[in-house]
C-alpha positions as CSV (number, residue, x, y, z in Angstrom):
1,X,157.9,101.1,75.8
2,X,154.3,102.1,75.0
3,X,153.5,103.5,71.5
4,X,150.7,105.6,70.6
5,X,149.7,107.7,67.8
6,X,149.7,111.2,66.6
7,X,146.2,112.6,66.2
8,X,145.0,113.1,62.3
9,X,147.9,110.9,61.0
10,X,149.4,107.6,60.7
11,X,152.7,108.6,62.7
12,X,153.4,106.0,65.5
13,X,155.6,107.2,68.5
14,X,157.0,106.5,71.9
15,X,155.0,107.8,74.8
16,X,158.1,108.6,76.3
17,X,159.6,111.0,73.6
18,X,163.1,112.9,74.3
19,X,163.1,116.7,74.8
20,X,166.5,118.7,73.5
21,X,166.8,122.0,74.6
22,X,170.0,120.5,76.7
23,X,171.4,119.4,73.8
24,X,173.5,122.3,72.3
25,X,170.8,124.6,73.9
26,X,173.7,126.9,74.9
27,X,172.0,130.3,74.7
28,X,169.8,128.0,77.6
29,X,171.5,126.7,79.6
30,X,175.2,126.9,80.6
31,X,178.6,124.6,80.8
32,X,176.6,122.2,78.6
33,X,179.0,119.5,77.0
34,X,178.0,118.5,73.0
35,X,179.1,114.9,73.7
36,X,177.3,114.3,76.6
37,X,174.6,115.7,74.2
38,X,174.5,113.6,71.6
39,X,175.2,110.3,73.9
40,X,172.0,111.0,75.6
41,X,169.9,111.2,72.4
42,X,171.5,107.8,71.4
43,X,170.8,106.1,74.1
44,X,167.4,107.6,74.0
45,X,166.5,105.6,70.3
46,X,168.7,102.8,71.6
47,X,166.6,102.2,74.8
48,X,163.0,102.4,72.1
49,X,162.7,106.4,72.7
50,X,161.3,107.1,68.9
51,X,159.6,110.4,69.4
52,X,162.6,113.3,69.3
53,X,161.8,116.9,69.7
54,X,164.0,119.8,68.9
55,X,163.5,123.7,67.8
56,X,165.8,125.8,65.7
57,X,165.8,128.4,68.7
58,X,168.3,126.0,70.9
59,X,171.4,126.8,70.7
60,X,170.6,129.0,66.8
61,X,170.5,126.0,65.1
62,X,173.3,123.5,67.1
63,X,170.6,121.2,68.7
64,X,169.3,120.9,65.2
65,X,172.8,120.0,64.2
66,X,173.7,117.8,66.9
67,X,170.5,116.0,66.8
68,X,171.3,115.6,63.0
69,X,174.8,113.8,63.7
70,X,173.1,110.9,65.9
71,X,169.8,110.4,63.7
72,X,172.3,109.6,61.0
73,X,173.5,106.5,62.8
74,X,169.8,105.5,62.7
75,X,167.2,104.2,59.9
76,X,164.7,106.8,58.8
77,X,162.1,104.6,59.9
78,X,163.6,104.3,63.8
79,X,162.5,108.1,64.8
80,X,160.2,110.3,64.4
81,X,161.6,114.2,64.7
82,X,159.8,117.2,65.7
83,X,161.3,120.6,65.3
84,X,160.3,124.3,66.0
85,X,160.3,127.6,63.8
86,X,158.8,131.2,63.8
87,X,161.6,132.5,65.9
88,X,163.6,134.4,63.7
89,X,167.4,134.8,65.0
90,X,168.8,135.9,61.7
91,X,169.7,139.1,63.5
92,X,171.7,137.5,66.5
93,X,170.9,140.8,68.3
94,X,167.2,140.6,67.8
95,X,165.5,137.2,68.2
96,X,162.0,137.8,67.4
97,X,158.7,135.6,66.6
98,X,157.9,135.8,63.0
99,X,154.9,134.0,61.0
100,X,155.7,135.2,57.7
101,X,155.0,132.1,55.1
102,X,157.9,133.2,53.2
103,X,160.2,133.1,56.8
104,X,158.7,129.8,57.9
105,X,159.4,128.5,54.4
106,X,163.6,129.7,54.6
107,X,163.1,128.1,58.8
108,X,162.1,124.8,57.9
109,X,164.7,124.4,54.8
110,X,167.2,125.7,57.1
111,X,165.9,122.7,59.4
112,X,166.0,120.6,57.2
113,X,169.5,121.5,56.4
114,X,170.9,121.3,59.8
115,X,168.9,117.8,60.8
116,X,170.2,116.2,57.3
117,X,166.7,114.7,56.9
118,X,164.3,115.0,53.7
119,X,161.8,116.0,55.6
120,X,160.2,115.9,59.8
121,X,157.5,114.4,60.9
122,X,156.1,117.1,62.6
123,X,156.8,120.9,62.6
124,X,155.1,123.0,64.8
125,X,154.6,127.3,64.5
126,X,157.1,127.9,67.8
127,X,155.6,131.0,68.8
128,X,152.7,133.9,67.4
129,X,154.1,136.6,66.2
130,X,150.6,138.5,67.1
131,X,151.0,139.8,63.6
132,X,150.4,137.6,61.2
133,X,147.3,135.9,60.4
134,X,147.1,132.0,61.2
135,X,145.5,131.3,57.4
136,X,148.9,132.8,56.1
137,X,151.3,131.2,58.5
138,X,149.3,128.0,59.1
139,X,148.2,128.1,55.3
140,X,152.0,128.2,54.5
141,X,153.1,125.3,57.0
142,X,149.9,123.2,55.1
143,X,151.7,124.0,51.7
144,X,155.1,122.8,53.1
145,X,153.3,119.3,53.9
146,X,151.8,118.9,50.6
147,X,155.2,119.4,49.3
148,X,156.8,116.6,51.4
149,X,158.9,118.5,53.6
150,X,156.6,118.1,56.9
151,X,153.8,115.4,57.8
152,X,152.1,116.8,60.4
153,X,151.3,120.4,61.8
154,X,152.0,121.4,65.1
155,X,151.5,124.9,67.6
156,X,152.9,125.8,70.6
157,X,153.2,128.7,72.9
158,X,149.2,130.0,72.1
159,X,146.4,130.8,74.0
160,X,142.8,129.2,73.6
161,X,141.8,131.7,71.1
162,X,144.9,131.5,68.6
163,X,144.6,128.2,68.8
164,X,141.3,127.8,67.7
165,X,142.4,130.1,64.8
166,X,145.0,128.4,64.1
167,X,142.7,125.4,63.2
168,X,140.0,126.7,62.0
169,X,140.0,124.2,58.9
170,X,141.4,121.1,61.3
171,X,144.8,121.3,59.8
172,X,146.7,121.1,63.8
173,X,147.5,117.4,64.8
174,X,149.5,118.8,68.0
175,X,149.1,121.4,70.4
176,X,152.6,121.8,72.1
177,X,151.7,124.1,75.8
178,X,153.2,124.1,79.4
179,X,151.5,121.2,81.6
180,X,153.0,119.3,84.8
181,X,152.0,118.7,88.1
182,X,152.8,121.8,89.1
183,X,151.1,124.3,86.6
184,X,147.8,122.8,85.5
185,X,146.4,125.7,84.0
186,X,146.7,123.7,80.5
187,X,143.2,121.8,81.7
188,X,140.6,125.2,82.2
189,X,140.8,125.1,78.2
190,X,143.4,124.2,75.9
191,X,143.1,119.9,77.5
192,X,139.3,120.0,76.6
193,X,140.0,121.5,73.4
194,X,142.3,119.3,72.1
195,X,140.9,116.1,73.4
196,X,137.5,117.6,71.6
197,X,138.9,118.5,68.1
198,X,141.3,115.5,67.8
199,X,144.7,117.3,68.7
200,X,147.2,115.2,70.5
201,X,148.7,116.8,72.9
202,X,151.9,117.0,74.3
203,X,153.3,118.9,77.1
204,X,156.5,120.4,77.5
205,X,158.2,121.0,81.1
206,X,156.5,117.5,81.6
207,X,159.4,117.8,84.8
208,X,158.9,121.5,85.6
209,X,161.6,122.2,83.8
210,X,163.8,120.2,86.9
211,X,161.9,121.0,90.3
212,X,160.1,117.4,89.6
213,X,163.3,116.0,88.8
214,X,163.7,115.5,92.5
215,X,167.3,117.0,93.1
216,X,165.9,120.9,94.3
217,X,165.7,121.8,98.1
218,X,164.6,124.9,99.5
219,X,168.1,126.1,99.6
220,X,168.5,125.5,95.7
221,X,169.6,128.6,94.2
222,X,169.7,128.8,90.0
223,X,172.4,129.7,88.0
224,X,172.4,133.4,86.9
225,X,172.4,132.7,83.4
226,X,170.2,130.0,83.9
227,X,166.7,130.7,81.8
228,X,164.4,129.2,84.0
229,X,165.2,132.8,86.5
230,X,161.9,134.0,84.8
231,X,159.2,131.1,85.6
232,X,157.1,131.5,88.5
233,X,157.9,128.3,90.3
234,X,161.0,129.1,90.8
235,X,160.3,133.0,92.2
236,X,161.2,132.9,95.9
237,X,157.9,132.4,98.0
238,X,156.4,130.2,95.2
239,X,159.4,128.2,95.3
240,X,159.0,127.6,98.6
241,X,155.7,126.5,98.7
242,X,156.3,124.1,95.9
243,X,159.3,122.6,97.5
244,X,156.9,121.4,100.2
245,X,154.2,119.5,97.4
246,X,157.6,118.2,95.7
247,X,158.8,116.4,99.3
248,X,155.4,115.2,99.6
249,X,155.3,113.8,95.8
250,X,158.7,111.9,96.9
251,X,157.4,110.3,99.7
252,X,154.3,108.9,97.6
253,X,156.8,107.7,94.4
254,X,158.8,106.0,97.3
255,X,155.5,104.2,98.5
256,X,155.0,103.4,94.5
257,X,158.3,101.7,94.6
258,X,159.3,104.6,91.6
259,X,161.0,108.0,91.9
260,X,159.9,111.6,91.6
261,X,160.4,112.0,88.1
262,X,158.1,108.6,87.0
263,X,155.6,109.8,88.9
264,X,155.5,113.1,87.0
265,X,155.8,111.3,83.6
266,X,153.1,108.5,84.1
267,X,150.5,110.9,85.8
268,X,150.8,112.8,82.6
269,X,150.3,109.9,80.5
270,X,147.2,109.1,82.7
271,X,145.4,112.5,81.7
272,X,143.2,112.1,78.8
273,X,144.5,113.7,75.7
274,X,148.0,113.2,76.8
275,X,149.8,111.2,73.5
276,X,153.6,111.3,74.6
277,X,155.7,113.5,77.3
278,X,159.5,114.6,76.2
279,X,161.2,114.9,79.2
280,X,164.5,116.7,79.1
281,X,168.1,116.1,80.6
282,X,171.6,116.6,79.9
283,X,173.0,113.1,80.0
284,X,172.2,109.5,79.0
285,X,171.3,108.2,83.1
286,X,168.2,110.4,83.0
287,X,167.1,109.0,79.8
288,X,167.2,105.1,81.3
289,X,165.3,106.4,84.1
290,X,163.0,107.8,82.3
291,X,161.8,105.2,79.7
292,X,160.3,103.3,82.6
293,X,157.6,105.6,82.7
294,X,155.7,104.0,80.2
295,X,155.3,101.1,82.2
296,X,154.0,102.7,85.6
297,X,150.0,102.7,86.3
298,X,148.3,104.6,88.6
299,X,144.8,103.8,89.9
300,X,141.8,106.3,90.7
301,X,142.4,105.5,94.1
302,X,146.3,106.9,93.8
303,X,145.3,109.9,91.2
304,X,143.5,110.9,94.1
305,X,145.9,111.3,96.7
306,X,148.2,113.0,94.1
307,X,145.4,115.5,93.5
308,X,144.9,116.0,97.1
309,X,148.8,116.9,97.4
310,X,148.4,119.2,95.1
311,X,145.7,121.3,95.6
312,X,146.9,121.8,98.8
């Protein structure tokens, strides 16, 4: 496993880090089984997977709690724990964002709580409320790390502008945005900014949330429930269209001796300001497969050919 670390701190962790909106993500996903769950997060930190991200918004607080149960099988030391707040689901009937300093303060005690932990190593602001002011929210978040409860400070979910906002006194180690393969609209501005104000950054739907994972066709129809109805890649005629660069990324991991999913892991790894991926899953074989990533390297020669598949 390779190890890197996150930007403006001394935090060490896994490139290969371990997404969990699978694990007790129920108002996410469906049919999803707890101890299948948790097994895949264990195997995860017993395979050298130390980098763990979570949110309160999965599953209103269960990932957070099942994610809890395993870490306490584990030395502090062994993991390093992200989680997400600013989504406030007090009101089960009304899920909104929410930056308040004195909401973020409740969310990440509440965290805390659920995770059994002292403290996480990083928190990041989940979502912009478009209402409150980044010095309140951000200036809270910095508060909550002079205190001990958080290390590091983390965004997600913002556009160039919040972000830059967001740290106008340099206090964001991690920008959290969409970035795979597939959508690379991450690298017109919010890439170069990161990689130019020292921000680690780490993508999430590293696997396009599944059509990278290698197992979609063009006959692949979603579940009704399932969230990922609402992304573009997987609207009818873009689906399409993206099924045919997916069979051609197959045949080029085949030719690596690696599968689909590697590829789209270790060609994330290889773009500059890339720190860490967290693929997703829903069970402990993806995880195994997975962790070999880290030890995949791609030359100019092959970035190339990937680029040309996709930009066709």
């Amino acid at each position: 496993m390779k190890y890197t670390k996150l930007k403006k701190s001394n935090i060490e962790i896994s490139a290969i880090g371990l997404g969990t909106n699978a694990v007790g993500g129920h108002n996410l996903f469906e049919n999803l089984n707890e101890q299948d769950g948790k097994d895949f997060v264990r195997e995860a930190l017993n395979l050298g997977v130390t980098f763990i991200d979570t949110a309160d918004i999965y599953g209103l607080g269960r990932s957070e709690e099942l994610v809890g149960e395993v870490l306490k099988e584990f030395k502090r030391d062994d993991f390093v724990i992200a989680t997400k707040g600013a989504q406030n689901f007090t009101n089960l009937n009304d899920v909104k964002a929410d930056n308040r300093p004195e909401y973020l303060r409740e969310a990440v005690d509440k965290s805390l709580q659920r995770l059994q932990l002292d403290y996480v190593d990083l928190y990041y602001l989940h979502f912009p409320d478009n209402v409150t002011p980044f010095a309140e929210s951000i200036g809270e978040l910095v508060r909550l790390k002079e205190e001990g409860k958080i290390r590091s400070i983390g965004i997600s979910n913002v556009s160039i502008e919040q972000l830059k906002e967001a740290n106008a006194h340099g206090d964001i180690s991690v920008l959290q945005s969409p970035y795979n393969m597939l959508d690379r609209s991450a690298e017109k501005e919010l890439l170069p900014y990161a990689v130019e104000n020292n921000i680690s950054f780490i993508p999430y739907g590293p696997l396009a949330f599944g059509l990278l994972g290698g197992g979609f066709t063009k006959e692949s129809k979603l579940d009704a429930g399932d969230w990922r109805q609402s992304i573009p890649l997987f609207q009818e005629e873009q689906f399409i269209q993206t099924i045919d660069k997916v069979d051609k990324l197959k045949e080029f991991a085949v030719s690596k001796e690696t599968t689909l999913p590697n590829l789209a892991l270790t060609w994330l790894l290889a773009q500059e300001g890339v720190d860490a991926v967290i693929p997703g899953g829903k069970r402990k074989e993806r995880i195994r497969e997975n962790v070999q990533a880290s030890e995949i390297r791609l030359s100019q020669e092959e970035l190339s050919v990937i680029n040309d598949i996709l930009n066709k």
